[in-house]
Steps between C-alpha positions, in 0.01 A plus 500: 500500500548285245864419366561655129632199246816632413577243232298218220770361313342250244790408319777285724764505263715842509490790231659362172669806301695411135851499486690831477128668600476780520732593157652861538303757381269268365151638460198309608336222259134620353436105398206373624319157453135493414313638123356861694700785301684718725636871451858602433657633778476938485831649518605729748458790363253422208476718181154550537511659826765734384317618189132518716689714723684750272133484292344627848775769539436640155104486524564693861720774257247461245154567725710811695607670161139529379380598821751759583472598091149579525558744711568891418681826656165691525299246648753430730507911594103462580365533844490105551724424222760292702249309699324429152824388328618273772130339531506426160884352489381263822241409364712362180730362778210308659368353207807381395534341815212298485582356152817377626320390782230298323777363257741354799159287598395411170716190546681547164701159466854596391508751795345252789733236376822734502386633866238317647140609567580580907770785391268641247231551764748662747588750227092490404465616849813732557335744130183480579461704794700774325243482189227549771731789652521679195163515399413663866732740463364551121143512658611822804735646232243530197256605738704764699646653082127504401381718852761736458448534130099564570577709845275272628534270816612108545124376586332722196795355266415162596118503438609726158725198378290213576107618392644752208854322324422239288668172638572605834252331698568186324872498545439600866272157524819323343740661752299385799533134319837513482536675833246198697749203257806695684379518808409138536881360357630697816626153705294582800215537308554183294583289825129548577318541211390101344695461147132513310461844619831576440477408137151650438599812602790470255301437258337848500869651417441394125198747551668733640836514253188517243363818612822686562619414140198604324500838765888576379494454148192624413456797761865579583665853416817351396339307225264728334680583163781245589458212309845345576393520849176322429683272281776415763231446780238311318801220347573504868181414694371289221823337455484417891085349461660264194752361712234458745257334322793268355656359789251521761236407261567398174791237596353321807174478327664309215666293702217409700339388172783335374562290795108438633588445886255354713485392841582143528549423865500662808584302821681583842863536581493623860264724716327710308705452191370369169732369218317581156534301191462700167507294169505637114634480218877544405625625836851389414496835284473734769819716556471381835756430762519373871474805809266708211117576570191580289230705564181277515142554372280233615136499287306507759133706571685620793841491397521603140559910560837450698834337403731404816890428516564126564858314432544220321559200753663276206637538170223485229449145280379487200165454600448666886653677750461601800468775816417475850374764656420565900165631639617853598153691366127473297674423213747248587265316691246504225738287311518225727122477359564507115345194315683270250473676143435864622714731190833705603652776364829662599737756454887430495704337559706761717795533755907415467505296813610225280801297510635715197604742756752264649850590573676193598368120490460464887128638575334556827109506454284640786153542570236544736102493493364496144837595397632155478298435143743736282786317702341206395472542168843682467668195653302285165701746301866534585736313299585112624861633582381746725549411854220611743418546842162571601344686842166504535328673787114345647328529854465140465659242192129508342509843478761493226310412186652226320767393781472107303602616202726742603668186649470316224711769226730573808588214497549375145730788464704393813449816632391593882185594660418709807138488596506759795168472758370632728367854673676850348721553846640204522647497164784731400618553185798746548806492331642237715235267503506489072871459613477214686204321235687625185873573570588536156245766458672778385647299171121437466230709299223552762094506355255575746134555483233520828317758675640832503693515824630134436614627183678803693672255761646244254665800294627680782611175635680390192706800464579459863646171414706643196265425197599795231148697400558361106424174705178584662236451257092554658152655313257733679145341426281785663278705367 
C-alpha cells in the first residue's frame, strides 16, 4: 500500500499576514487584479428574493380564489359535485405548480446570483413532485365527480372523457410527459440514466406544459364565462414561456454572438483529462468570476443538440479562457477530439461558489477529481490579501489537474499546499486530520468542490473541527 503524501509545500518562507490582520469586524476585500468584470457581492437576504417570494404567495392566493370562485352551492349539492370541485381546484393547484417550477429553472439572473443555481434546483425538485401529485389526484377526482354525476362506472367514465371531451386525450398525452420527466429526476433513476437521456426526456416537458395549458384554458369549467380567470392564467403561462425564451434562449444566444468562442486548443493535463482553450472576442466583459461554471454547447454534427456543465479552470482574459474537463462519459470524451476552430455556444455564467461568499480573509480551498478546476480558478480570483491554504485530493500527483500551476499561485501568494495521494483508505480526512494540516481552520472560510461523497466528508469534517456553517461554502453540479 502505497503511503498517502500528506504535505507539497512550494513556498519555504512562512505565511505573511498585514499588520493588525485581521481588523475587527472588518468585512472581506472584493478587489481583485486582472480587467474580467466581476459581480457585486448578493446580500444576505436580497430584495429580490423577498419580493419573488411574497409575488409567489399572492399568485398561490390569486390561482385558489378563482378556482374556489368558480365554483357554486348547487353544483357542489350534485351527485359528484365535491369530487368535481376539488378536481378542478387541483388541477389549478398543479398548474400553478409547474409554472413556478419551470420559472425556478429558467435560470433568471438576479435570482441565480442572489441564491445560486444548486438551491434553485433543490427547491425545482422539492415543487415539482407536488405539481405532478396534484394533477393525479385532479385526474381520479375529475374522473370519480364525472361517474357519479353520469351513474356510470370508473372504466366507462374514462373511455367517455378521453374519445368524447374535447382536449382530454391531449392533456392526458401531456400528463404522461410530465409524469415520464418526473419519474426520471427521481435520484435513483438519474444515477443510471446517461445525462443525454436525461435531458431529452426533459425536453418533452415543454410539450407537455403545452398541452395541459391549452386543455385548461380552453376546455376547463372554471373558465368558461370567466374571463378574469382566463386573463389571470394566460398572463401566467405566457408570462412563464417569455422568461423562458429570454434567459434560456434569448440571452445566451446573444452572448454567444457577441463573444464568437471557438475552440482554440485542446491538450492533456492528466489521465484522461483534457484542458480546453476557448478564444473570442471581448471575454473581459463577461460577468464572470472564479468557482462559477457555464453550460457548454460545442458545434459539433454530434455534439450540437446537448449543452453540458463544465467550470471554468481560470479566470477569463480578454481574449480566451479556459475549462478542463475529465472523461467521465460520450460526451466528455468526445471533446478530447474537438478540432482547432470548431464554434461554442454557452449558457451562463452560473453558481456563487465564488470568493464573494467569503467570510473572513483566511481561505481553505479543497478539491478532489475534476473538482480541483473551480478551485483553481477561484484561487485566480481571491483578493492578493487573502491568505490561502489549499488541499487537493488525487490517487496519484498527476491525477490532480494542474498540480504545476497550482504550485506556482500557491506559492506567489505565500500560502500552503497539501497535495494528498494515494488510495481512498489510506487517506482520512476527519476532523482531526484537517486539524492537524490546517489548525487554524475554524477562523478559516472552507470551499470545497469533488465528487459527491468527498464533498459530504470535507463538510462533515469541517464542522467537526469547529468551522461555523456561514463558513462552509460548496455547489452541487449534478444533474
Amino acid at each position: 500500500m502505497t503511503a498517502p503524501r500528506i504535505s507539497r509545500q512550494p513556498p519555504p518562507k512562512p505565511p505573511v499576514r498585514p499588520r493588525n490582520w485581521p481588523p475587527p469586524s472588518a468585512p472581506p476585500s472584493s478587489r481583485r487584479t486582472g480587467r474580467v468584470r466581476r459581480r457585486l457581492p448578493a446580500p444576505r437576504r436580497p430584495l429580490v428574493v423577498d419580493a419573488l417570494a411574497a409575488a409567489t404567495g399572492l399568485g398561490l392566493g390569486i390561482s385558489l380564489a378563482l378556482g374556489i370562485g368558480a365554483q357554486t352551492v348547487s353544483a357542489l349539492h350534485a351527485p359528484g359535485g365535491i369530487a368535481t370541485a376539488l378536481g378542478r381546484v387541483t388541477g389549478m393547484l398543479s398548474g400553478y405548480a409547474m409554472v413556478i417550477t419551470v420559472l425556478l429553472s429558467a435560470r433568471i439572473p438576479p435570482l441565480e446570483r442572489a441564491l445560486g443555481q444548486d438551491r434553485l434546483i433543490v427547491w425545482h425538485r422539492r415543487i415539482a413532485p407536488w405539481g405532478l401529485y396534484l394533477l393525479l389526484a385532479h385526474a381520479v377526482l375529475i374522473t370519480v365527480g364525472y361517474a357519479l354525476a353520469a351513474k356510470t362506472g370508473i372504466l366507462a367514465e374514462i373511455g367517455q372523457l378521453l374519445w368524447t371531451y374535447p382536449g382530454v386525450l391531449s392533456a392526458t398525452v401531456g400528463s404522461a410527459l410530465l409524469l415520464a420527466a418526473g419519474v426520471t429526476s427521481y435520484r435513483r433513476a438519474r444515477r443510471r440514466m446517461r445525462y443525454e437521456t436525461w435531458w431529452a426526456v426533459h425536453l418533452y416537458t415543454y410539450l407537455g406544459l403545452g398541452l395541459s395549458f391549452v386543455h385548461q384554458v380552453d376546455t376547463g369549467a372554471p373558465f368558461v364565462g370567466h374571463s378574469l380567470a382566463t386573463a389571470w392564467w394566460t398572463s401566467l403561462w405566457v408570462g412563464a414561456l417569455i422568461v423562458v425564451l429570454a434567459f434560456r434562449v434569448g440571452l445566451p444566444l446573444w452572448r454567444s454572438v457577441r463573444h464568437d468562442l471557438r475552440v482554440a486548443q485542446v491538450s492533456a493535463v492528466g489521465p484522461n483529462t483534457w484542458s480546453i482553450v476557448l478564444s473570442g472576442r471581448h471575454l473581459e466583459r463577461l460577468p464572470t468570476a472564479g468557482g462559477q461554471f457555464m453550460m457548454w454547447r460545442f458545434l459539433r454534427r454530434e455534439l450540437w443538440w446537448q449543452a453540458h456543465p463544465y467550470s471554468l479552470s481560470a479566470t477569463p482574459q480578454a481574449d480566451h479562457l479556459r475549462i478542463t474537463v475529465k472523461e467521465l462519459g460520450d460526451h466528455s470524451t468526445a471533446l478530447s477530439r474537438l478540432t482547432p476552430g470548431t464554434r461554442v455556444a454557452f449558457e451562463g455564467p452560473y453558481g456563487v461558489f465564488t470568493a464573494d461568499a467569503r467570510q473572513s480573509r483566511n481561505v481553505l480551498l479543497v478539491g478532489a477529481g475534476v473538482g480541483t478546476t473551480p478551485i483553481r480558478a477561484l484561487l485566480d480570483d481571491l483578493p492578493r490579501d487573502t491568505h490561502v491554504v489549499v488541499l487537493l485530493r488525487g490517487r496519484h500527483s498527476e491525477d490532480i489537474a494542474h498540480l504545476d500551476e497550482f504550485e506556482r499561485l500557491v506559492g506567489k501568494r505565500r500560502g500552503l499546499l497539501h497535495a494528498l495521494t494515494g488510495p481512498r483508505e489510506a487517506v482520512h480526512l476527519n476532523a482531526a486530520a484537517l486539524h492537524t494540516l490546517v489548525p487554524d481552520i475554524a477562523g478559516r472560510d472552507v470551499f470545497v468542490c469533488g465528487p459527491d461523497e468527498f464533498t459530504r466528508t470535507v463538510i462533515s469534517a469541517a464542522r467537526g473541527a469547529g468551522v461555523p456553517e456561514l463558513h462552509i461554502h460548496h455547489e452541487d453540479f449534478a444533474f
